[in-house]
N, C-alpha and C positions, 0 to 999 in steps of 0.2 A: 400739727398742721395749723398754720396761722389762718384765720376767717378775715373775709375783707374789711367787714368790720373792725376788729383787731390790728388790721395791717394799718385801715385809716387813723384810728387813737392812733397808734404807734408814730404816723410817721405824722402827725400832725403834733404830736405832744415832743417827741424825740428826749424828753428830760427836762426839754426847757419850757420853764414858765412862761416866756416871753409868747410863745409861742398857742401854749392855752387858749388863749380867745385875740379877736383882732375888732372886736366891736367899737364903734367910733364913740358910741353913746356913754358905755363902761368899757375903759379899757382895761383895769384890773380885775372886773367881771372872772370869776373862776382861777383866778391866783391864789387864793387862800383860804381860810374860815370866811363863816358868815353868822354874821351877829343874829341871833333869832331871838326878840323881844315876845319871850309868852309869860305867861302866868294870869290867874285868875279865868277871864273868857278869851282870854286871846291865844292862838294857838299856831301851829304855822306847818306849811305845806312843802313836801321835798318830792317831784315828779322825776324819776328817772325816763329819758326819753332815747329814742328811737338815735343813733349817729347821724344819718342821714337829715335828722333836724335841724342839726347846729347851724348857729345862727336863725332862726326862726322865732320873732315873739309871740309867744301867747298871753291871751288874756283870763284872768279872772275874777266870775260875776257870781251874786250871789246868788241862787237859785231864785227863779222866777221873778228876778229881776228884767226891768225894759231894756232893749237895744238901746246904744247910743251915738250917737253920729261920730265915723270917722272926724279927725282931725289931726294937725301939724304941733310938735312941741313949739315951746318957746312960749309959754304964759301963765300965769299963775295959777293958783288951787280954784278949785270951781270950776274948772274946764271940760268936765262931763265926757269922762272914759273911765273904765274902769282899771285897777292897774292891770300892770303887763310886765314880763321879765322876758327875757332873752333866753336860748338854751345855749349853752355855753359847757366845754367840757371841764370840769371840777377834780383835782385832785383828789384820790384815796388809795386806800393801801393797796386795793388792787389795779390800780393803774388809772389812768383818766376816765371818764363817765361824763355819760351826754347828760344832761340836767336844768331841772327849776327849781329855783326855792324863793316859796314867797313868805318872809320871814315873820310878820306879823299881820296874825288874818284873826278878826271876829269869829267865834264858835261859830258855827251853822254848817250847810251844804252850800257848794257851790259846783259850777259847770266852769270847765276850761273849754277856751277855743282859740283858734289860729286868730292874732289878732287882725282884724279888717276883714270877718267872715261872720257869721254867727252860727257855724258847724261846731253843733256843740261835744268834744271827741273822747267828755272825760268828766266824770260826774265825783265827786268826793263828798266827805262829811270831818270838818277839822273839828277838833275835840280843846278846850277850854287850857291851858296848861301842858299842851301836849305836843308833839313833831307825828304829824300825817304822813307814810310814807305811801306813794302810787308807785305806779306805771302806766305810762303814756299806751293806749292800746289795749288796757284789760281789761 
């Protein structure tokens, strides 16, 4: 028995890449690898998430870090947000997967949250040289 879950990947992936993500911002977002720059203190974060996400971005802050005011892209560094990825479904051997990955992150703890909320839904600790893996929800 196929889960609706399952039925969604399925018919939203159907085989084809093209099809993976439809993000205006990344459109090859979840077409292939992801380059993940660690070593030394930097380390990087892989969230599996919920289907029903896709397309949603979150953000990630570093623990006990301040709110920072909504704002519109389109300007350069210094612009006071923290980053944010898109969930996006991701090729793997088992078939497509709802997903984040924030590929170069400073050791420490941080909180994720829906970006333009500060519900914070998901607490981690990335380790120096290393791939974090979560789930969105646990």
């Amino acid at each position: 028995m196929i889960t609706p879950t399952e039925r969604s990947l399925r018919s939203r992936s159907a085989g084809d890449p093209e099809k993976m993500n439809t993000s205006a911002e990344n459109p090859h977002a979840g077409q292939g690898a992801v380059l993940l720059d660690i070593g030394g203190d930097v380390g990087a974060l892989i969230v599996t998430m919920p289907v029903e996400m896709e397309g949603v971005e979150v953000e990630i802050r570093p623990l006990g870090a301040p709110d920072l005011p909504p704002h519109e892209h389109g300007h350069g560094p210094g612009h006071g947000h923290y980053p944010h990825v898109e969930v996006v479904l991701r090729p793997t051997a088992e078939g497509p997967v709802p997903s984040l990955v924030f590929p170069e992150l400073v050791e420490g703890g941080y909180a994720l949250v829906p970006k333009g909320t500060d519900d914070v839904r998901l607490r981690v600790d990335v380790r120096g040289g290393e791939v974090t893996s979560a789930v969105w929800g646990e």
